[in-house]
N, C-alpha and C positions, 0 to 999 in steps of 0.2 A: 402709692405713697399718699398720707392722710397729710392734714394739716400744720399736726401736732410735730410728726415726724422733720417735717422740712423747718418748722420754728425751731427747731433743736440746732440745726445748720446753719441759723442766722450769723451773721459774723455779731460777737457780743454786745458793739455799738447802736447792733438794731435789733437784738433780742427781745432786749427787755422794753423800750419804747416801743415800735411798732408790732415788735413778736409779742409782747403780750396783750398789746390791741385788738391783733388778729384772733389771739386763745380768745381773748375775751367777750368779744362779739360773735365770735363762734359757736361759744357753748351757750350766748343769748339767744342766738337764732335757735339751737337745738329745744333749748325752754318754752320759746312762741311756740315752736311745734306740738310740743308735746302737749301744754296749754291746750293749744285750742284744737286737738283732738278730744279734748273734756268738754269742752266748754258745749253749751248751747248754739244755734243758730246766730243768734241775736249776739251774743257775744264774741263770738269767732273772728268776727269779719274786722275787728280791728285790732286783732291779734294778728293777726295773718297779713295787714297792711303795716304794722311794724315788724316783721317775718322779711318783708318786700323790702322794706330800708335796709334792714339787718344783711341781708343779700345781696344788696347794691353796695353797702359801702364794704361790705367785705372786697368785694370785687377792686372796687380803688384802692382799698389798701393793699391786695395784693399788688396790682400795677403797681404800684408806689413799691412795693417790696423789690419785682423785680425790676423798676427804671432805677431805684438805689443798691444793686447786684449782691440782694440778700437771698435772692431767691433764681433760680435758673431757668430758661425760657421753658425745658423740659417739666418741669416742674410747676412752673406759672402756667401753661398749656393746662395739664392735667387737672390743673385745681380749678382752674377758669372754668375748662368742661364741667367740670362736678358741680361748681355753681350756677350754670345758666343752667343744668337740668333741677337742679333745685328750685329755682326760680320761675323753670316755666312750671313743672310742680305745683308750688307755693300760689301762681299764678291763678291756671286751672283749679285750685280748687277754691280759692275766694271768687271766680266768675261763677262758678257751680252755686256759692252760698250765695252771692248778690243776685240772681238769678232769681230767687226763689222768694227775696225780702220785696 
């Protein structure tokens, strides 16, 4: 189950506020990424530390999805995993480039 998929199941009072919050930082975080796969050394690294916010608040807003029962613990679970493995990801590899500056 993707993101996209469970905003679709918001009940409609939190679709469009918080469900499109969620879309929307979502597909910023997927932008950092791809960014600063292009980017240079020197420029990465503070792509990749708004990559890190992008990720954290996705996370609270999840929480906040499901402590307002937009989203089901089944489903908070699942998307929570997929964000901390992003994160430690996103993590690892700004230590790899700071490492090296």
């Amino acid at each position: 189950n993707n993101l996209s998929q469970s905003i679709e199941k918001f009940p409609k009072t939190k679709r469009y506020g918080l469900g499109q919050k969620l879309d929307q930082i979502a597909l910023e975080l997927i932008e950092l990424i791809v960014r600063a796969s292009y980017f240079n050394k020197e420029q990465k690294l503070p792509v990749l530390e708004k990559s890190v916010i992008s990720c954290d608040l996705l996370k609270i807003l999840l929480r906040l999805a499901k402590d307002n029962k937009a989203l089901d613990n089944k489903n908070y679970l699942q998307l929570e995993n997929n964000l901390q493995e992003i994160g430690r990801m996103i993590g690892g590899w700004k230590r790899s480039i700071a490492k090296y500056n």
